[in-house]
N, C-alpha and C positions, 0 to 999 in steps of 0.2 A: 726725193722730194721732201720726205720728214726731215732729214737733217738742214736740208735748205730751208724751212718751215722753222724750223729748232733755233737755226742761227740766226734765220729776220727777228725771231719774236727778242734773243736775246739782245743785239741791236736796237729793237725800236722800241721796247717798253722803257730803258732810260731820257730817251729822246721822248718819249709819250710823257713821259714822269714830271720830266722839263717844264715840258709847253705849257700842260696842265696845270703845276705849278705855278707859273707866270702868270696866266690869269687868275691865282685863285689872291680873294683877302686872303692878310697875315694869320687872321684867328681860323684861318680854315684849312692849314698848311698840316698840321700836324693831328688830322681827324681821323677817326679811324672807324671802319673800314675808308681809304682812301677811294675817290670817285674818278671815274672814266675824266668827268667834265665838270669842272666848279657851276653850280650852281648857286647863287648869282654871280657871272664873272666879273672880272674889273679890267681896268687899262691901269690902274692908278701905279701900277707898279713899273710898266714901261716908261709915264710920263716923272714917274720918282728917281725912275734910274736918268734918265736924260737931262733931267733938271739938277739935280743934288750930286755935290765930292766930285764939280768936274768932267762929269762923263766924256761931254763932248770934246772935250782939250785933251784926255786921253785917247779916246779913239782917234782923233786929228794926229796925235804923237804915235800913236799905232802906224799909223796909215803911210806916217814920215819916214819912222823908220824899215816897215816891212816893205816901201816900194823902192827907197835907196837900196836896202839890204840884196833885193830881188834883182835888179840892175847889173849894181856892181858886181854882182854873184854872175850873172850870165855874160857879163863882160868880161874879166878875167878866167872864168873855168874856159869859154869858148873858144878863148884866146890858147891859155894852156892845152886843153881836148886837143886846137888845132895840131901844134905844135907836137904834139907828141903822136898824132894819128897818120901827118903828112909829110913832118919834115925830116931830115936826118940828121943827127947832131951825135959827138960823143958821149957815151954812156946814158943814151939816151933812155932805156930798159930800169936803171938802175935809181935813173933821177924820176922815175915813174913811178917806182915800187916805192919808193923813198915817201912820194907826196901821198900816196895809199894808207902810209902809219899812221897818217891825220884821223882816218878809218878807226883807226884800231882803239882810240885813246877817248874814255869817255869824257866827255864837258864836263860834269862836277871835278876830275881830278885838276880841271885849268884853272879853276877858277879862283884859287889862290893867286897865282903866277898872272892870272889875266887883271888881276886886283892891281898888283904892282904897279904892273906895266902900263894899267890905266891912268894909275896916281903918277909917275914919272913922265907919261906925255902928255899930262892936262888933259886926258881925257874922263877924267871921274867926273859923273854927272851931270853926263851932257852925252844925248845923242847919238854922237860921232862916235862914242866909247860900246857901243851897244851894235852899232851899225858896220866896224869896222869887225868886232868878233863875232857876230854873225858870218859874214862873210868869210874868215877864215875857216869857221869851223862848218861853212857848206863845200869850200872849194875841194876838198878831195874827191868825195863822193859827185859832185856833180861833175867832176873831169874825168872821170871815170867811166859817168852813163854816156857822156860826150862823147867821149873819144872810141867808143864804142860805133855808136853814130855814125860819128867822119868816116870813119873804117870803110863803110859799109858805100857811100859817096862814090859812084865807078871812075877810078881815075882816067879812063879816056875823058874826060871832062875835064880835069887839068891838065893834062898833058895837051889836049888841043888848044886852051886858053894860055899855056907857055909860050906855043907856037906863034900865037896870035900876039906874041909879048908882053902878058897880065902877068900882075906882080904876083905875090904869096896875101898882099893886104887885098887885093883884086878878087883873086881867088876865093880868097878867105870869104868876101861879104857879098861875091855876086854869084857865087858858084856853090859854098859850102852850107852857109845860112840858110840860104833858099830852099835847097833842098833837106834840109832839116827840122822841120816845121814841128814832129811829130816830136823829137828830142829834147828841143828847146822848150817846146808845152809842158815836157813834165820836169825839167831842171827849174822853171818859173813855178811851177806850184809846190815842187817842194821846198822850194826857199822861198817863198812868200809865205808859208803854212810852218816853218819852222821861226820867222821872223815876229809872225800874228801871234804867235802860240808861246815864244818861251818865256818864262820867267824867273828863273834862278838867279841866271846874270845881270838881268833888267831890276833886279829888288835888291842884288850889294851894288850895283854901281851907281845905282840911281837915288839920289838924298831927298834932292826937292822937289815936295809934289808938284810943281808943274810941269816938270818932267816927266812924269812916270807914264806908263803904255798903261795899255785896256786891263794885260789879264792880274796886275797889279793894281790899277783902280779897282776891279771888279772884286779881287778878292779883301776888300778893303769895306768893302759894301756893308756894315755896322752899325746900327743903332748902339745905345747906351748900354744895355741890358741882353740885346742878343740878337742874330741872326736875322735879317729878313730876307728869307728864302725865297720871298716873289720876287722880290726886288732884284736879289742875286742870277735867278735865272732869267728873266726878262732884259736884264742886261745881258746876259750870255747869248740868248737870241738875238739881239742884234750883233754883236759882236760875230756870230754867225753871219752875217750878212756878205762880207765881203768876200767871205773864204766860199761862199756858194758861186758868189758872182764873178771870181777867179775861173772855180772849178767850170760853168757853163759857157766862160768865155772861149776856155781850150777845151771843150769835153771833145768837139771832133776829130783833136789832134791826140786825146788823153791812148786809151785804148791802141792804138798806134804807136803813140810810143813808149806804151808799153811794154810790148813785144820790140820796138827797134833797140831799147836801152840795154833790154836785156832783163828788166824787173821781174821778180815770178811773186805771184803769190803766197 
């Protein structure tokens, strides 16, 4: 129970630090001893962030790309999962292991090579250039916790829907899908939460600021002279908002499939 106790506090005093921060004035951000609860609190800092540098067209640009990214990502890995968990094909083992190295290979070492290849198909700065490597660089890992999943699918269930003359596309979306509720919840939040969240790639491919996503807005967030750190976290809190509204949309399926993907803590 202390170490349980030891780990919430190191968790929520940053998150406590936040909040507090967000409501507090600017002149009162860096006082010390620092306080539980600003006293007098403000809004001005939530209504600064939403008003000034765009917020709302970044978050809109967020939202674009993290719900394409999320999509696309469950619609190809699912496809692929299927494909390697039920069908038979040659070297079928080898062309699995193969899309695994995706695994292996960190994001900073692509992002040269992903620079190129943006500038060559007109995809620099714009979107589609943010949305489509995204999605590459979830499809391993999420074909992976998939395929995991279908496995587990009792094939008396297709094998009686062959019978019955359903296709593999049949199968695929009225037999497989369905019963994989718990899988799909957590391949959706973590490409939604990888999509919300990155910005390495979102900050060299992206030029014009009307492009740009949240955590690029946000870390943008600057006065003349220096830092407003109300400002800065009170934007971060809402930027929390949607990754909450995710998480509670599937929490009943999270935990579930957790254990069915195979994830350990």
């Amino acid at each position: 129970m202390l170490f349980l106790l030891l780990g919430l506090s190191i968790v929520a005093v940053p998150i406590w630090y936040m909040v507090s921060t967000a409501f507090k004035p600017q002149t009162m951000v860096f006082e010390m001893p620092p306080k539980l609860w600003p006293v007098p609190s403000t809004l001005n800092n939530f209504v600064k962030a939403v008003t000034t540098d765009h917020f709302l067209l970044y978050f809109w640009n967020s939202v674009k790309v993290a719900g394409a990214s999320t999509v696309l990502t469950l619609m190809v890995s699912s496809m692929l999962a299927y494909a390697f968990a039920r069908l038979k094909f040659p070297g079928k083992e080898k062309w699995f292991y193969l899309l695994l190295l995706g695994m292996m290979v960190p994001p900073v070492m692509l992002i040269i090579p992903q620079f190129i290849i943006s500038h060559n198909l007109g995809l620099y700065n714009s979107h589609w250039g943010l949305i489509l490597v995204y999605v590459t660089m979830n499809i391993s890992m999420q074909t992976f916790l998939l395929r995991g999943v279908f496995e587990n699918v009792p094939h008396e269930l297709e094998e009686a829907a062959m019978i019955d003359g359903a296709s593999h596309f049949t199968i695929f979306t009225r037999i497989i899908l369905p019963l994989s509720g718990p899988g799909l919840a957590v391949v959706t939040i973590n490409s939604f939460l990888y999509a919300w969240e990155e910005f390495t790639w979102a900050n060299v491919n992206i030029a014009d600021s009307a492009n740009r996503t949240l955590p690029i807005g946000i870390a943008l967030f600057q006065s003349e002279h220096l830092t407003e750190w109300g400002q800065v976290f009170s934007a971060s809190l809402i930027a929390l908002v949607p990754v909450v509204m995710i998480f509670f949309l599937f929490q009943r399926y999270f935990v579930q499939g957790i254990s069915t993907t195979g994830i350990k803590g």
